[in-house]
C-alpha positions as CSV (number, residue, x, y, z in Angstrom):
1,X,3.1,-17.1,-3.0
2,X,5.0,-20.0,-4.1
3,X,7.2,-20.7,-7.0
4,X,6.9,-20.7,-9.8
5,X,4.0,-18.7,-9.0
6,X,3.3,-14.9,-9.4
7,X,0.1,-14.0,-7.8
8,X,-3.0,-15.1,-6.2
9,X,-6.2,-13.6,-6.8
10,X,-8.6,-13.8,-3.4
11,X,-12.3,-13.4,-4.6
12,X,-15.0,-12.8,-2.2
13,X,-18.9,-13.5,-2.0
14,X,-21.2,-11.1,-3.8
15,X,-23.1,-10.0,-1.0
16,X,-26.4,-7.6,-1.4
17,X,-26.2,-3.8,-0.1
18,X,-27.7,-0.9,-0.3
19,X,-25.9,1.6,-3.2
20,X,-26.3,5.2,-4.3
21,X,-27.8,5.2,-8.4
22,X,-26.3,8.3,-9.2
23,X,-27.2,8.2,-13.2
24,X,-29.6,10.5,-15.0
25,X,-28.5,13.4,-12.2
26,X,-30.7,11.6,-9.7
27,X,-29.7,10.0,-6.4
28,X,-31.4,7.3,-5.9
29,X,-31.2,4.4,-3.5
30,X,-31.0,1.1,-5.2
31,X,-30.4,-2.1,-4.2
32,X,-27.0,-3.7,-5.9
33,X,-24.1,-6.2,-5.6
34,X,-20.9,-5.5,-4.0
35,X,-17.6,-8.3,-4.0
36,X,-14.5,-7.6,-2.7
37,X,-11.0,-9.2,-4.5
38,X,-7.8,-9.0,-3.5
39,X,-4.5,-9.6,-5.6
40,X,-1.3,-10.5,-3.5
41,X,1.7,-10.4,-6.2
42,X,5.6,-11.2,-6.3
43,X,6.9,-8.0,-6.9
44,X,10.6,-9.5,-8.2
45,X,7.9,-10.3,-11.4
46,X,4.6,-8.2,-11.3
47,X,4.9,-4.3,-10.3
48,X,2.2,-2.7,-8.6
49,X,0.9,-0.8,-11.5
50,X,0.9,-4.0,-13.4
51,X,-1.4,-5.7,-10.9
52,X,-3.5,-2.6,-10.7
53,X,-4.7,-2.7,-14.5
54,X,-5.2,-6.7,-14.3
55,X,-7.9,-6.3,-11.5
56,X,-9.2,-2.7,-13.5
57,X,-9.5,-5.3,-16.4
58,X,-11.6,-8.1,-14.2
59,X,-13.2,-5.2,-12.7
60,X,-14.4,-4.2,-15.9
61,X,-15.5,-7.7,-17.1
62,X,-17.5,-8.5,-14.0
63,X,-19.2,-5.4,-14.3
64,X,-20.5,-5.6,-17.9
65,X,-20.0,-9.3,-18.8
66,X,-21.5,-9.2,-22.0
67,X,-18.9,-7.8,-23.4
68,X,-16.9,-10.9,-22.7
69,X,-19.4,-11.8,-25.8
70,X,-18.3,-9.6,-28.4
């Protein structure tokens, strides 16, 4: 990471694989999405628990993008 700096988000290709649907009390095998990130952080600025709820928040977002709508 350089100055001025504080983190850099890595984001990986959404890739198809086969998931677990575990809704309704059900297992069922469905076919969904899966991307990996990755977050390297200065720690002299961003703690870890800091950079844990920013990718929770993304996390969040990419997984119900409409309510980037609202």
């Amino acid at each position: 990471i350089n100055p001025p700096n504080t983190a850099i988000l890595a984001v990986g290709a959404a890739i198809k694989k086969a998931l677990v649907d575990t809704k309704g009390g059900k297992d069922e095998l469905v076919v969904g999405h899966e991307m990996q990130m990755t977050m390297s952080s200065d720690h002299r600025v961003i703690d870890g628990a800091m950079a844990a709820a920013y990718l929770k928040t993304v996390r969040e977002l990419l997984e119900a993008p409409a309510t980037l709508l609202v």
